[in-house]
LOSE-784873 format. One record per residue (C-alpha): chain; x, y, z. Coordinates in Angstrom, 3 decimals, padded with zeros to 6 digits, m for minus. Example, Ala and Ser with C-alpha at 12.3 -4.5 7.8 and 13.67 -1.06 7.14 Angstrom:
# LOSE-784873
[rec 'A', [012.300, m004.500, 007.800]]
[rec 'A', [013.670, m001.060, 007.140]]
This chain:
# LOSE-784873
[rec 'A', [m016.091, 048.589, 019.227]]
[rec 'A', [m016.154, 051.569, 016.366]]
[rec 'A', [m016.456, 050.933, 013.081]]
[rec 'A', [m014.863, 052.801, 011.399]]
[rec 'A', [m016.089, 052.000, 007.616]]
[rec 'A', [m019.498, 050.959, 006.235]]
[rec 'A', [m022.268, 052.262, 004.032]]
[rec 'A', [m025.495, 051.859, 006.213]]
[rec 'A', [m027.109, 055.105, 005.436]]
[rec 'A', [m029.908, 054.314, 002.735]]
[rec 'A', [m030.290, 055.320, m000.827]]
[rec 'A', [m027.240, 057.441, m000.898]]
[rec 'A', [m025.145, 054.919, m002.550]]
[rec 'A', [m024.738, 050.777, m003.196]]
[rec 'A', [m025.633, 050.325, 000.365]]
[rec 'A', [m029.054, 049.942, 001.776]]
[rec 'A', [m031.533, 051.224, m000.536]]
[rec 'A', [m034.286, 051.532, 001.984]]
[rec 'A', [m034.552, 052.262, 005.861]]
[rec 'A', [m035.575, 049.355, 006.897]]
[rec 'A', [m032.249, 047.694, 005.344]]
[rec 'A', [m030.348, 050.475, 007.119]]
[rec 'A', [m032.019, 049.517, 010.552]]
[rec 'A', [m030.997, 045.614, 010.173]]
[rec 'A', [m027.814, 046.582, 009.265]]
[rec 'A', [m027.933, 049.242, 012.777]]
[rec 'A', [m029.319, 045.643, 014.999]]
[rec 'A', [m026.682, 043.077, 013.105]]
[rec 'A', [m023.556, 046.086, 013.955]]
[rec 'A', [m025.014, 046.282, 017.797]]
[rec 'A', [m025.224, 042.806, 018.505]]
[rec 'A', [m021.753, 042.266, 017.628]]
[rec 'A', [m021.125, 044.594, 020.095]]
[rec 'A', [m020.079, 047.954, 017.963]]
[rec 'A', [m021.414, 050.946, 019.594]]
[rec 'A', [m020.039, 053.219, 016.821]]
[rec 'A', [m019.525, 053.709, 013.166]]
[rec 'A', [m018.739, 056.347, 011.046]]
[rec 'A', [m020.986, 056.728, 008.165]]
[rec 'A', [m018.611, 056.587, 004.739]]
[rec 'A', [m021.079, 057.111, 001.515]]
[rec 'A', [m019.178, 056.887, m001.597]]
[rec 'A', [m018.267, 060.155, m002.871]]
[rec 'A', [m017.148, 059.106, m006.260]]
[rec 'A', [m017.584, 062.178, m008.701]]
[rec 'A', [m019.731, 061.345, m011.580]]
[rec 'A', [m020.912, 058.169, m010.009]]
[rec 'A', [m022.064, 058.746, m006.307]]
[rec 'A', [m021.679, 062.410, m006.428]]
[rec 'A', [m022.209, 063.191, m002.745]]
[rec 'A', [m020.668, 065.780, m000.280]]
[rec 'A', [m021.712, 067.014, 003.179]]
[rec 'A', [m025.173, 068.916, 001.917]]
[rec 'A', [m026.124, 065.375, 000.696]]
[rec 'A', [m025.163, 063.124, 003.652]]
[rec 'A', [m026.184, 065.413, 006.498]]
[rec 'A', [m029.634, 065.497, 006.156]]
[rec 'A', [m029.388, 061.528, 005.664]]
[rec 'A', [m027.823, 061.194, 008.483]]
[rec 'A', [m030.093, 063.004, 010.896]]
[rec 'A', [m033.034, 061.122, 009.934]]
[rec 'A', [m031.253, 058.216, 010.580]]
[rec 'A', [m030.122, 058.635, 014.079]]
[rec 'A', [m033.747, 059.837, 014.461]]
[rec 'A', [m034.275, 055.985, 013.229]]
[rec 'A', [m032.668, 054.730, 015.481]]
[rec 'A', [m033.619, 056.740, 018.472]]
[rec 'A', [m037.204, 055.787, 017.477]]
[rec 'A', [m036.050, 051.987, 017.086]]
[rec 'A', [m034.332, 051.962, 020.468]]
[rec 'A', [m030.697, 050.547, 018.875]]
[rec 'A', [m027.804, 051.449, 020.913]]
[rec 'A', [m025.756, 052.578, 018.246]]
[rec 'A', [m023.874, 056.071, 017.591]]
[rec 'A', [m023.221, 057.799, 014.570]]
[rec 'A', [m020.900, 060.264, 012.776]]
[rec 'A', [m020.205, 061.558, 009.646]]
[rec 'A', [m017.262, 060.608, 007.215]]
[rec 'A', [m017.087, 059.554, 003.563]]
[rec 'A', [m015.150, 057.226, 001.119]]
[rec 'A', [m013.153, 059.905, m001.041]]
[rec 'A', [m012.187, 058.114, m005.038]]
[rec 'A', [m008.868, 059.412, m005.453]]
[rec 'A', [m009.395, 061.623, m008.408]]
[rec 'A', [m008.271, 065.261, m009.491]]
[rec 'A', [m011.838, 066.321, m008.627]]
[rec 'A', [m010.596, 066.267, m004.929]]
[rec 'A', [m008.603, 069.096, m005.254]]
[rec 'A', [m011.318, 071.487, m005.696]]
[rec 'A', [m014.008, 069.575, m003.397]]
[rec 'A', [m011.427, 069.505, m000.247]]
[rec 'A', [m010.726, 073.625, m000.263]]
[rec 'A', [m014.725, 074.148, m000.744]]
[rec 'A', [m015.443, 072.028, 002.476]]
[rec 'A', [m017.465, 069.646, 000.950]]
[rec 'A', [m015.813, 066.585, 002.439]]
[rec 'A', [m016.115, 065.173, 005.197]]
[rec 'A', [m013.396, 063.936, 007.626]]
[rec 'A', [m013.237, 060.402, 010.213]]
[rec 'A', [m011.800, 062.295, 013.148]]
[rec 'A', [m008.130, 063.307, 013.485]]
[rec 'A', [m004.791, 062.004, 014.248]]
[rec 'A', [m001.884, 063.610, 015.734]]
[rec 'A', [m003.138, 067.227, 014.708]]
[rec 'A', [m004.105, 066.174, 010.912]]
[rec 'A', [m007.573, 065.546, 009.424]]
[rec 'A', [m008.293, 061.754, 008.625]]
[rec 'A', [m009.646, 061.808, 005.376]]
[rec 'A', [m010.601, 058.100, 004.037]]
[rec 'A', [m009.317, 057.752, 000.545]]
[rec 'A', [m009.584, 054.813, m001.894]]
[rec 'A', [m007.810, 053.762, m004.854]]
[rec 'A', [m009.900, 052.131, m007.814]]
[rec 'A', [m010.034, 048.126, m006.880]]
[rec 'A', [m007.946, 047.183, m010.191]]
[rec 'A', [m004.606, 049.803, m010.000]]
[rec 'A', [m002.579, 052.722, m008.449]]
[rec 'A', [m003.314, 055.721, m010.328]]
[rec 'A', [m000.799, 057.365, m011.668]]
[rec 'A', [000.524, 060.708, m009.921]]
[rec 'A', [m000.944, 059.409, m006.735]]
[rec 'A', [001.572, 060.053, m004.867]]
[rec 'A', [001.650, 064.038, m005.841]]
[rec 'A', [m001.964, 063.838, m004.752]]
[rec 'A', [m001.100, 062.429, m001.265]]
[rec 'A', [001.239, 064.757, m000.948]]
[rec 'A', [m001.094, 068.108, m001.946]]
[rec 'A', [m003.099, 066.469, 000.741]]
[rec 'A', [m000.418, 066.337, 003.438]]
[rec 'A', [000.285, 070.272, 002.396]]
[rec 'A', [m003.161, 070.597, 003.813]]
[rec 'A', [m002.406, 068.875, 006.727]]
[rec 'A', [m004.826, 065.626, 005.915]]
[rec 'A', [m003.094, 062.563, 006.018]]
[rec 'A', [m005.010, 059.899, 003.941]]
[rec 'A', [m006.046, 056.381, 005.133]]
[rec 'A', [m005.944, 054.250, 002.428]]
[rec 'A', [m009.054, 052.091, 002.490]]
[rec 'A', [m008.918, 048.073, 002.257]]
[rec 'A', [m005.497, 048.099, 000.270]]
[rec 'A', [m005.366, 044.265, 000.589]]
[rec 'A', [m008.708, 044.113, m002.724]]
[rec 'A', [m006.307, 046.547, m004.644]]
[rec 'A', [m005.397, 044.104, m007.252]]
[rec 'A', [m002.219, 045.938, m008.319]]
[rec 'A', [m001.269, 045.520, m004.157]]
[rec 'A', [m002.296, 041.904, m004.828]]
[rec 'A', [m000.130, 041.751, m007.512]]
[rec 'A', [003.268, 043.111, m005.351]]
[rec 'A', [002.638, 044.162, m002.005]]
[rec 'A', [005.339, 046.339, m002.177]]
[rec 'A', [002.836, 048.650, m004.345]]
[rec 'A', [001.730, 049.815, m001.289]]
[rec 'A', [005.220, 051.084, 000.253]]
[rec 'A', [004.928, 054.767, m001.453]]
[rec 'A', [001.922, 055.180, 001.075]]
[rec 'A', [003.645, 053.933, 004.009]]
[rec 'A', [006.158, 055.934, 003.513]]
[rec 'A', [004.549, 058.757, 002.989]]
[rec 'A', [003.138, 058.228, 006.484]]
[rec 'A', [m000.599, 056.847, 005.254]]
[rec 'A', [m002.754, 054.823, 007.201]]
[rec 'A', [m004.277, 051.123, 006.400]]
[rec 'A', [m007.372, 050.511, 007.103]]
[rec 'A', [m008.306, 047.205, 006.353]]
[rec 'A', [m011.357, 045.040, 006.152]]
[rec 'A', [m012.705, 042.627, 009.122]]
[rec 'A', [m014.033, 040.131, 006.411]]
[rec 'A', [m010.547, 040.297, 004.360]]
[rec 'A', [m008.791, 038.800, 007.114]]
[rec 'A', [m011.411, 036.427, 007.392]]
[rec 'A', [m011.399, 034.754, 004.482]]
[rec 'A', [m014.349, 035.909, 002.911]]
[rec 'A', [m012.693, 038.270, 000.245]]
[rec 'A', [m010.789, 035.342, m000.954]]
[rec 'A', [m007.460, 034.002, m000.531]]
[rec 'A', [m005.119, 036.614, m002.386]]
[rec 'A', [m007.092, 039.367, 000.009]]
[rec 'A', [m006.668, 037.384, 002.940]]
[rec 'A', [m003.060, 036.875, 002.209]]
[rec 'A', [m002.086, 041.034, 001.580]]
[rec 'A', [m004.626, 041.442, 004.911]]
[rec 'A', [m002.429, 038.942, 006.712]]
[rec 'A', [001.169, 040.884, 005.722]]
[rec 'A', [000.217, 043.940, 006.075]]
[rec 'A', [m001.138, 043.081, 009.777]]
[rec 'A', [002.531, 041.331, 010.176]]
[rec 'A', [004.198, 043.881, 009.462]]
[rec 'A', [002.461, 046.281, 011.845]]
[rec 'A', [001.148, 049.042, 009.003]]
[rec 'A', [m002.761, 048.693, 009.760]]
[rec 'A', [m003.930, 051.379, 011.321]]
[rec 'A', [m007.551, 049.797, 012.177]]
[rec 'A', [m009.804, 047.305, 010.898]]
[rec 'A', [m013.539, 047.905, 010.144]]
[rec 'A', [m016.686, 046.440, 008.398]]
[rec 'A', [m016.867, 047.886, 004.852]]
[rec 'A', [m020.395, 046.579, 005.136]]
[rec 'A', [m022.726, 047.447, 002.464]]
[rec 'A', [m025.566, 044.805, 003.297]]
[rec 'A', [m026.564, 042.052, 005.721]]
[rec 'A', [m026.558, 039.147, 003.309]]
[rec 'A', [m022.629, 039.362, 002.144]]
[rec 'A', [m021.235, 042.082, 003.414]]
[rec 'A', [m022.888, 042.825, 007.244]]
[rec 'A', [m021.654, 045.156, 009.671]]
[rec 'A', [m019.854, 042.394, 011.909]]
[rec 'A', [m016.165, 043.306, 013.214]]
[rec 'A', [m015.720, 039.754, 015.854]]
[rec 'A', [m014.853, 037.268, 012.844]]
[rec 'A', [m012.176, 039.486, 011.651]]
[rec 'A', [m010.812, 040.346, 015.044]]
[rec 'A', [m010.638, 036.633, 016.161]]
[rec 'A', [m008.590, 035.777, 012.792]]
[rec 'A', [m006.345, 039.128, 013.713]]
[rec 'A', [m005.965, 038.106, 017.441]]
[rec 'A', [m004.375, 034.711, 015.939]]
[rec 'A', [m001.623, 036.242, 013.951]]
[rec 'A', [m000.868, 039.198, 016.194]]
[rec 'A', [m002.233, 038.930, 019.488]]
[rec 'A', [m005.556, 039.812, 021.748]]
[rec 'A', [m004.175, 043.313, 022.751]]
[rec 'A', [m002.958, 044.264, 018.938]]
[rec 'A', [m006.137, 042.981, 017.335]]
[rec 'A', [m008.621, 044.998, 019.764]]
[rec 'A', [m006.595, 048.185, 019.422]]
[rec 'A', [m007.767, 048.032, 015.364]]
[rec 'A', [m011.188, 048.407, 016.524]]
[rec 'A', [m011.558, 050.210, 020.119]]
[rec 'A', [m008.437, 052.801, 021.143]]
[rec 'A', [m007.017, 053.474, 017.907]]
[rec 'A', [m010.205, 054.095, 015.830]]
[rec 'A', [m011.771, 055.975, 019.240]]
[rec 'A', [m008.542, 058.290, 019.083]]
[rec 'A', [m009.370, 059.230, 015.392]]
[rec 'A', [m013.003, 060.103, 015.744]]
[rec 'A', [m013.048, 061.940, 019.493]]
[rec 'A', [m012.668, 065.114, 017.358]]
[rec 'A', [m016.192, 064.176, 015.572]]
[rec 'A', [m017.845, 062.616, 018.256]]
[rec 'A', [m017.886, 062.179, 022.479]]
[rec 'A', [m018.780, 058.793, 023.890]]
C-alpha cells in the first residue's frame, strides 16, 4: 500500500519529535503492509513555516534511518499546504512541494482550517488550476463547516478537486459526524484515496487495514484497495519508481 498522508519525519512539525518516534512510526506503517508514504510536514505560514530547504535535508537523514534500521519502507517528499494567500507567492518561488501528478497536473495537498471554508477559496483553487495544480483537499470529512452540510464541499468537486480522506475517519475513530461525511463522500464515489494522517503511534499510527476493511464494506474489495495501491501509485510515479 502507499500512504499517501502522514507526518513521520521528526521535529519538523506536531509529529514525532524525535527519531526514534519517527522509526516506530516507519515499523507500525510496514507491518501493516505500506511500502510507501509520502512525507506531508505542515507548511502552515507563521506556524510550521516549512518549504523544500527545510524538509529535504530531514528527509535524507531519515531514509538514511531507515536504511540503517533495515525497514522496508520508501519515501518521498510532499507537504500539507494551509490554504492561505501566502501560497501565492510560495508556489511561483518553488518552495512547495508536490505528491506526484495526475493527468498532466501537479498534486498539490491542500487543507482547509478544521472549523470553516475560507472565504474566496474558490478564487484560490482556481489561481491554482491556472497553474496547472489541481488541489486535493485533505480529510474534508473533520471540516466542521462540511460536517455541518456536506454539500459545502460541492464547489471543490466541481471544480474538479480531489478527496483524500482519512483511514481512521472511516473507522470510527474520528467520531461519528467524521465517520458519517467519510461514509458519503465514499458513496458517492468523490474520494480520490485514503491515507493515514498519522502523526503518532499512540492515537494517530500509520495503519491504512482498519480503514480499508470499513471502506471494502460500503463499497467493495476492488474500490477500497484502489484508495490505497493504483490510484495513489498513479499520483506519485512522477516523484518516485517502485
Amino acid at each position: 500500500m502507499i500512504d499517501l498522508h502522514c507526518h513521520i519525519l521528526p521535529g519538523i512539525d506536531d509529529g514525532p519529535a524525535t527519531l526514534n518516534e519517527s522509526l516506530e512510526l516507519a515499523r507500525i506503517a510496514a507491518s501493516d503492509g505500506i511500502r510507501h508514504m509520502v512525507v506531508t510536514p505542515h507548511i502552515h505560514p507563521g506556524r510550521y513555516d516549512n518549504q523544500i530547504s527545510t524538509i529535504a535535508p530531514v528527509l535524507q537523514k531519515f531514509k538514511e534511518a531507515l536504511l540503517e534500521h533495515s525497514i522496508p519502507l520508501t519515501l518521498s517528499m510532499g507537504a500539507e499546504l494551509r490554504i492561505s494567500a501566502e501560497m501565492i507567492g510560495m508556489i511561483p518561488a518553488g518552495k512547495i512541494p508536490f505528491l506526484g501528478e495526475w493527468e498532466g497536473q501537479k498534486v498539490l495537498l491542500l487543507e482547509l482550517p478544521h472549523s470553516h471554508i475560507p472565504p474566496g477559496s474558490d478564487k484560490l483553487i482556481g489561481w491554482l488550476k491556472a497553474q496547472n495544480i489541481i488541489p486535493m483537499i485533505a480529510h474534508p470529512e473533520r471540516n466542521k463547516e462540511i460536517i455541518n452540510n456536506i454539500d459545502k464541499i460541492n464547489p471543490f468537486i466541481e471544480q474538479g478537486c480531489l478527496l483524500q480522506i482519512t483511514a481512521m475517519s472511516i473507522a470510527g475513530r474520528f467520531g461519528s459526524s467524521a465517520f458519517e461525511i467519510a461514509k458519503e463522500l465514499l458513496v458517492r464515489g468523490w474520494v480520490t484515496v485514503m491515507a493515514s494522517d498519522a502523526h503518532n503511534a499512540s492515537h494517530r499510527p500509520p495503519i491504512l487495514t482498519e480503514g480499508i476493511q470499513a471502506a471494502a464494506n460500503l463499497i467493495g474489495d476492488e474500490a477500497a484497495l484502489r484508495l490505497v495501491k493504483e490510484t495513489p501509485e498513479m499520483i506519485v510515479l512522477a516523484n518516485a519508481r517502485f
